[in-house]
C-alpha positions as CSV (number, residue, x, y, z in Angstrom):
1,X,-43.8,20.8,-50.7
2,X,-41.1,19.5,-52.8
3,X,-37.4,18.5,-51.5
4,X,-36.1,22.1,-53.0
5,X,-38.6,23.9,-51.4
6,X,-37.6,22.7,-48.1
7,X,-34.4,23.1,-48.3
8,X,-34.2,26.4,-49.1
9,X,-36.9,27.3,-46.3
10,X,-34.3,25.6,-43.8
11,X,-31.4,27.2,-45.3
12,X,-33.4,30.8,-44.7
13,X,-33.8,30.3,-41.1
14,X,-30.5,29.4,-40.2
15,X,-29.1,32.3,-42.0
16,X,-31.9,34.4,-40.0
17,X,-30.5,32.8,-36.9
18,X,-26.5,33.7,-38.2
19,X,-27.7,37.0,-38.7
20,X,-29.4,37.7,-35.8
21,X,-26.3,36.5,-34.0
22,X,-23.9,38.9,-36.4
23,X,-26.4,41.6,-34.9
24,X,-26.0,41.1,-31.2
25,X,-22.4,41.1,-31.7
26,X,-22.0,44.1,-33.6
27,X,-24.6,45.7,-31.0
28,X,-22.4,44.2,-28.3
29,X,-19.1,46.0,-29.4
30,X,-20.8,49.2,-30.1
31,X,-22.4,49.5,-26.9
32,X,-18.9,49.0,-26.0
33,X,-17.5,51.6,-27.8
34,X,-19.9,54.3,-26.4
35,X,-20.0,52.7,-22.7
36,X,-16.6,52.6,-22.2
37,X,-16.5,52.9,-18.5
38,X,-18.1,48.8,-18.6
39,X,-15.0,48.1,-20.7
40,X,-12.3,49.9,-19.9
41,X,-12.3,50.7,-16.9
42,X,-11.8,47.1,-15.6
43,X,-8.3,46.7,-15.5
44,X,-6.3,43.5,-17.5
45,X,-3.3,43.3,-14.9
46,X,-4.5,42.5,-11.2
47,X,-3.4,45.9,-9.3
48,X,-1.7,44.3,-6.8
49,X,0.7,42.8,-9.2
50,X,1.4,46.3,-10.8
51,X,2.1,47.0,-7.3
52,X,4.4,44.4,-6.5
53,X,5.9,45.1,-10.2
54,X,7.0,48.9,-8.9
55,X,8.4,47.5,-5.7
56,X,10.5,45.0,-7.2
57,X,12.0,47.5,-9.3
58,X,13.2,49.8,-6.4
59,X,17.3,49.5,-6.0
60,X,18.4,47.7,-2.4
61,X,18.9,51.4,-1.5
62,X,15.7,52.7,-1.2
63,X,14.2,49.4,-0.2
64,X,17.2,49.9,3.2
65,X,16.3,53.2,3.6
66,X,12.6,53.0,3.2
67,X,13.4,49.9,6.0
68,X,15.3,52.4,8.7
69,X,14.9,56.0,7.5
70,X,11.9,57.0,9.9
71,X,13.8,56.0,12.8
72,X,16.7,58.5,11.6
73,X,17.0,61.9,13.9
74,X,18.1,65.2,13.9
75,X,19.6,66.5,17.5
76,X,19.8,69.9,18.2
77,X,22.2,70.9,21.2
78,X,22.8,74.3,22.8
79,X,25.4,74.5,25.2
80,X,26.9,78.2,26.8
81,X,30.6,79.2,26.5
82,X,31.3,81.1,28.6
83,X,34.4,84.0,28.7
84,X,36.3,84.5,31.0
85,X,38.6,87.7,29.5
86,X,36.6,90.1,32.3
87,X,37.6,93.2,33.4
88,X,39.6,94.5,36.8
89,X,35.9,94.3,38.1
90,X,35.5,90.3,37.5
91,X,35.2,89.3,41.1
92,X,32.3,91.3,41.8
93,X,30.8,90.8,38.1
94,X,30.9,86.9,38.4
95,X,29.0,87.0,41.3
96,X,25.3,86.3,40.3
97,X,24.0,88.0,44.2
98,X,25.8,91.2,43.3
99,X,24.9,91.0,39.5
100,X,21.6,91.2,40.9
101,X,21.4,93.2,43.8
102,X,23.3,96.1,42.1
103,X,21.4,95.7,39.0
104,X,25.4,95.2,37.2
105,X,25.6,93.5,34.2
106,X,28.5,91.9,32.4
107,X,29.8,93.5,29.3
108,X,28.6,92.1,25.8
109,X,31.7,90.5,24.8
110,X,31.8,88.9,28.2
111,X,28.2,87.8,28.7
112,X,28.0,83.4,27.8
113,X,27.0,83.3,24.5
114,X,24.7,80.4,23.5
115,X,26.6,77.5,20.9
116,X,24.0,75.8,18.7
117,X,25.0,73.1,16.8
118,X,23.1,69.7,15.2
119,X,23.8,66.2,14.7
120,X,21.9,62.9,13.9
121,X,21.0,59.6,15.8
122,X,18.4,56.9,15.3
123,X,15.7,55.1,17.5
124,X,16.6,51.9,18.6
125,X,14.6,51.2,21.2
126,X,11.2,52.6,22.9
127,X,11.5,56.2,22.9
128,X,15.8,55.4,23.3
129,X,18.2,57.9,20.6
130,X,21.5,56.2,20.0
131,X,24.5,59.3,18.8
132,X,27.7,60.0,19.1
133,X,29.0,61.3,22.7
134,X,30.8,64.3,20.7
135,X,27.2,65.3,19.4
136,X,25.6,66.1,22.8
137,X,28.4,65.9,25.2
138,X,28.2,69.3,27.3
139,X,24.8,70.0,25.4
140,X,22.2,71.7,28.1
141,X,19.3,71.3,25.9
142,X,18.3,68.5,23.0
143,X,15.7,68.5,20.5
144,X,14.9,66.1,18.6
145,X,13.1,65.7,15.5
146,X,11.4,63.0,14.0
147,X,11.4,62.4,9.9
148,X,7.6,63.0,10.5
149,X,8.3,66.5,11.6
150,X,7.5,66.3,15.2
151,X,9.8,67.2,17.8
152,X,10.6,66.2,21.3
153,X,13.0,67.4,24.5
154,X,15.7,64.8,25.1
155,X,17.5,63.6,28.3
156,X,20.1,62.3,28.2
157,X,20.8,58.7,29.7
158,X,24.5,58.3,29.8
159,X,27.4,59.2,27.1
160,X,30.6,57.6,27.1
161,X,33.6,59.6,25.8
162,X,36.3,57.1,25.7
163,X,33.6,55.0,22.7
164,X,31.9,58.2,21.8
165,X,28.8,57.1,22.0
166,X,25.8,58.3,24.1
167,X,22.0,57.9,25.1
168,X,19.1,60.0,24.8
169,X,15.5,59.1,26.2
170,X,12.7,61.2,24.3
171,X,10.1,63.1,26.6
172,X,7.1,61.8,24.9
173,X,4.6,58.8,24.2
174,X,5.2,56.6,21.3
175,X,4.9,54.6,18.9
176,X,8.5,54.9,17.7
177,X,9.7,54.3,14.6
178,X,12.7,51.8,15.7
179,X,15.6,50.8,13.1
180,X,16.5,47.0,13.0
181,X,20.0,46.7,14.5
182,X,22.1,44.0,12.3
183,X,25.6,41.8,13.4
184,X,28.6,44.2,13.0
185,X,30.5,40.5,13.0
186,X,28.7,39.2,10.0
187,X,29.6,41.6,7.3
188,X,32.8,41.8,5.2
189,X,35.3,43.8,3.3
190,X,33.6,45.0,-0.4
191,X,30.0,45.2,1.0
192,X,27.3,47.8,0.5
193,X,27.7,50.6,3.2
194,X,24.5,53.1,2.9
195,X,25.2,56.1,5.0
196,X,22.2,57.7,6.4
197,X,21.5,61.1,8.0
198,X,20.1,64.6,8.4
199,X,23.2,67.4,8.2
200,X,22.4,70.9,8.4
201,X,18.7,68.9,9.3
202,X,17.6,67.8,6.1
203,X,16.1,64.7,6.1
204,X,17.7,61.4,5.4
205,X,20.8,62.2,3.3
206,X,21.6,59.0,2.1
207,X,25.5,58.4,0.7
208,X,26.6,54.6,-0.5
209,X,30.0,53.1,-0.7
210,X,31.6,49.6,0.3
211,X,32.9,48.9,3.6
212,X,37.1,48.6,3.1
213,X,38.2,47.9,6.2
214,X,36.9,46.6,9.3
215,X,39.2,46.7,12.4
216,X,40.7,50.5,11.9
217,X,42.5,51.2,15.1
218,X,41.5,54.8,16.0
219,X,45.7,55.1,16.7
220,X,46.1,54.8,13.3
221,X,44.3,57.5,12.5
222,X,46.0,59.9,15.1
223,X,43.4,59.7,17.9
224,X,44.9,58.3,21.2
225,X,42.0,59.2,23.6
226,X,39.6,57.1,22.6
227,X,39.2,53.4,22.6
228,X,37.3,51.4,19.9
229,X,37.9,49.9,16.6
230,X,36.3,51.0,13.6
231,X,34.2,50.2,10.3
232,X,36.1,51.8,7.5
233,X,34.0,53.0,4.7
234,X,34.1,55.3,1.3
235,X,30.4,56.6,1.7
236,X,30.4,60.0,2.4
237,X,29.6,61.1,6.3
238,X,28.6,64.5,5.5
239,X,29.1,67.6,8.4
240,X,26.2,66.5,10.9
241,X,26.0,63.0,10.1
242,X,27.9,62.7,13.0
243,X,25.5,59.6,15.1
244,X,23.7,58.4,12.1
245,X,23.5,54.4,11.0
246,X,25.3,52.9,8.5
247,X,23.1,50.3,7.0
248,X,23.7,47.4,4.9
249,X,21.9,46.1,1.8
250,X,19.5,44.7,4.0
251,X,18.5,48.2,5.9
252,X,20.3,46.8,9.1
253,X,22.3,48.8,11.3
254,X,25.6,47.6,11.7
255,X,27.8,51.1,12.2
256,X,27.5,54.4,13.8
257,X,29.0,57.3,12.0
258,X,31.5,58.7,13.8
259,X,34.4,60.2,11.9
260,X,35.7,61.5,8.7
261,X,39.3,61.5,7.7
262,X,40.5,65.1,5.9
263,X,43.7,66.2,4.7
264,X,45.7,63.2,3.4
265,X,43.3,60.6,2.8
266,X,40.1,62.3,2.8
267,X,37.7,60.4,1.4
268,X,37.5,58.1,3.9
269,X,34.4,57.6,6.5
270,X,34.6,55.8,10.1
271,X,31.6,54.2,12.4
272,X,31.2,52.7,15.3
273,X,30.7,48.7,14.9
274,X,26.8,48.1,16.4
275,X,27.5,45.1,18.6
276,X,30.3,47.1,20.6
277,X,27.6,50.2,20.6
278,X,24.8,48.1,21.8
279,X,27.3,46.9,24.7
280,X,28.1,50.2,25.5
281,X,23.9,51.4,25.2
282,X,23.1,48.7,28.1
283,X,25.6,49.6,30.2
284,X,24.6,53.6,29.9
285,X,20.9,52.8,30.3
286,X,21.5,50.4,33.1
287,X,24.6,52.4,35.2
288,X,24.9,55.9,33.3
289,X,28.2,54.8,33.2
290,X,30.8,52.0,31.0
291,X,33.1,50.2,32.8
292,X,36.2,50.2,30.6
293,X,39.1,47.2,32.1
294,X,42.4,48.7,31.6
295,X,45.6,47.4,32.7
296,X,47.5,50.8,32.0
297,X,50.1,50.2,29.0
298,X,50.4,51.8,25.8
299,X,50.9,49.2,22.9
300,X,52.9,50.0,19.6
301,X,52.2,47.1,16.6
302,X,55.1,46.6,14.7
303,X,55.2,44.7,11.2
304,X,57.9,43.5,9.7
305,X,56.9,42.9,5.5
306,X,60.5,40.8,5.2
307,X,59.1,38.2,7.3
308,X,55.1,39.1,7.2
309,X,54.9,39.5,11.0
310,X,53.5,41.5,13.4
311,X,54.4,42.1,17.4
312,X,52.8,44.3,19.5
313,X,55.1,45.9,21.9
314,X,54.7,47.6,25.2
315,X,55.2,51.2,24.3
316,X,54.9,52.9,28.2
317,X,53.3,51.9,31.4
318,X,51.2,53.9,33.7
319,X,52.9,54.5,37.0
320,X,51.1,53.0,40.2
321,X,48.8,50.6,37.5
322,X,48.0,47.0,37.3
323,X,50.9,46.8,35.1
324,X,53.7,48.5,36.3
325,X,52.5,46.5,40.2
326,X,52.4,43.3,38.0
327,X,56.1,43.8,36.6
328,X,55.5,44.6,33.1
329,X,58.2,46.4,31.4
330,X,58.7,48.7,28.5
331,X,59.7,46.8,25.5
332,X,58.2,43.7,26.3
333,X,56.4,41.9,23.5
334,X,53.0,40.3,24.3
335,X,52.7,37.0,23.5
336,X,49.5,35.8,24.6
337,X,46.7,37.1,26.7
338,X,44.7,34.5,28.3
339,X,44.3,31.6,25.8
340,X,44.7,34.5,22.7
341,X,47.7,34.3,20.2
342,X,48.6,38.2,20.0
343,X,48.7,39.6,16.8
344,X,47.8,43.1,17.2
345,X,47.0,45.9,19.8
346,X,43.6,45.1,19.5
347,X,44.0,41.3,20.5
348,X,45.0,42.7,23.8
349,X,42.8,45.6,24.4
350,X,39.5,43.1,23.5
351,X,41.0,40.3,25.5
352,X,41.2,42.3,28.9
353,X,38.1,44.4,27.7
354,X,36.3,40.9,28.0
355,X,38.0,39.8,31.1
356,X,36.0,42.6,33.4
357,X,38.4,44.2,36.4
358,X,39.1,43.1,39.3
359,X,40.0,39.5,38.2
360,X,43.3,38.3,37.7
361,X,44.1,37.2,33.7
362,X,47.7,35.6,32.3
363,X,49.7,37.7,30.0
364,X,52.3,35.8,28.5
365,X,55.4,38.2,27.4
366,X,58.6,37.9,25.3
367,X,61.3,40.1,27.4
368,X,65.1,40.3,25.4
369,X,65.0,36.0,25.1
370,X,62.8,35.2,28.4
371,X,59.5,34.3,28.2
372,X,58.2,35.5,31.4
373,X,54.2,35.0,32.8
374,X,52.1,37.1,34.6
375,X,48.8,37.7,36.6
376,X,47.7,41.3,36.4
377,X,44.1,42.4,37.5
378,X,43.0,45.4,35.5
379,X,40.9,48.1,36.8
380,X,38.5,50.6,35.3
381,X,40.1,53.6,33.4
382,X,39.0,56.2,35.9
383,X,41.1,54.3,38.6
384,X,44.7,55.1,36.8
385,X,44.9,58.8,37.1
386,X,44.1,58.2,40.8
């Protein structure tokens, strides 16, 4: 065999051997083609990072709300009014023996008529309901429904009307969805304020705003019977929000929703701060009661923008109270309360709120241009209209 010969028997295989190769391939792809559950089926992005992909694209307000939401509650309450416009009959008719032995009934527009009305509240604790006192106070029967759609009877632990706030334990077996409480101390004017509830019982209406003011004296806003300071928000607390949380950006509690301002000013949403609530929880759970220190004086704050200062001022004193036995005057200025510079009303009323009763503390007071010092031991509320 000569050199050509050879050549061109070597150069025939390897093209047989190319060819054979272009063959599989093409048979390869085609098979492809027409099998395209082998192919196409197997995805190119890992699932789990699609996954993750969707998640981080969810705003900080459904990640909050996804965090709390099943924890959120709808409370209904029925309580019966009774009226008392009888007729000249009325002693016998409000006797339930002679209702009953003479077979009398009361007339329709006398009979108690039953008042349903609805609210919201979270779990915080096992099978424990935080809510606003106003939401179940005078209530003779509570429901309360999870975001699940189950419901339970409620009993209620304790309220408190002087903090509006109250506890409800749920008649039932868990597990509970709980929310996380947060640090009412920690957050700060211009952050995210998420507003969740269930008014008119539909599930977690959620409203967002910033928080614009964080020590609102309920005097401010008109209301002289209670006793806390409040978050200040512009997220809506709709009709029957009443109890809800107030989340931040994280999905923390750090409010209850309490109030909202109409009229002049509407727009405007209060809640509870969630360190004072949870104070005011354990003392319901523990006692069924709060203790609230009081040394019986009404405090006016006065601000004078020539000079950018403040005094707080005693405004009245409660006859026969720690105060008025201690010597303190209307018109005195409060100086200091313990070791506290006094700056406003609420530097007081935390001040002897912390000092518990039944133990002396200093008040330090400005009186015409004496500076006068005093021991006075406060007492619980209850005690001053004894």
């Amino acid at each position: 065999m000569n050199v050509r010969m050879f050549l061109k028997a070597i150069f025939q295989t390897k093209f047989l051997k190319l060819s054979f190769k272009r063959l599989f391939f093409l048979f390869y792809i085609s098979l492809g083609l027409f099998n395209k559950s082998n192919v196409i089926s197997q995805p190119i992005i890992n699932q789990n990072l699609d996954e993750e992909s969707k998640i981080s694209k969810r705003s900080f307000i459904t990640k909050a709300v996804n965090k709390t939401g099943a924890s959120v509650v709808t409370i209904d309450t029925q309580r019966f009014v009774k009226n008392n416009q009888l007729s000249r009959d009325s002693r016998i008719l409000l006797d339930p023996y002679f209702e009953r032995f003479f077979g009398l009934q009361l007339p329709p527009e006398n009979r108690p008529q039953i008042e349903q009305s609805q609210g919201s509240g979270f779990i915080f604790g096992d099978g424990l309901v935080m809510t606003n006192a106003h939401v179940v106070n005078g209530s003779e029967k509570l429901i309360v429904g999870l975001s699940n759609g189950s419901k339970y009877k409620g009993k209620l632990i304790g309220l408190d009307l002087l903090t509006d706030l109250a506890v409800i334990k749920l008649k039932g077996k868990g597990p509970w969805p709980k929310a996380i409480l947060g640090d009412s101390t920690s957050i700060e004017v211009g952050d995210w304020a998420i507003a969740v509830g269930n008014p008119y019982g539909l599930e977690n209406t959620v409203t967002l705003g910033i928080i614009s003011n964080l020590n609102r004296n309920v005097s401010q806003l008109g209301i002289y019977d209670k006793k806390f300071e409040l978050i200040q928000t512009d997220a809506a607390i709709n009709p029957g929000n009443s109890g809800g949380p107030l989340l931040n950006s994280k999905g923390e509690v750090i409010g209850i929703n309490t109030l909202i301002r109409s009229g002049p000013g509407a727009g405007l949403s209060f809640a509870i701060p969630i360190n004072k609530a949870k104070n005011i929880a354990s003392q319901l759970i523990k006692n069924g009661k709060v203790m609230h220190p009081m040394i019986g004086i009404n405090l006016i704050d006065e601000n004078y923008f020539e000079t950018n200062k403040s005094i707080v001022k005693v405004g009245y004193v409660v006859p026969n109270s720690p105060a008025a036995k201690s010597g303190i005057l209307i018109n005195d200025i409060i100086l200091k309360v313990g070791k506290t510079n006094i700056n406003s009303s609420s530097d007081v009323i935390n001040e002897i709120s912390n000092n518990g009763i039944n133990k002396f503390i200093n008040i330090t007071l400005k009186r015409k241009n004496k500076i006068i010092k005093l021991n006075v031991k406060p007492t619980d509320i209850t005690n001053l209209s004894k």
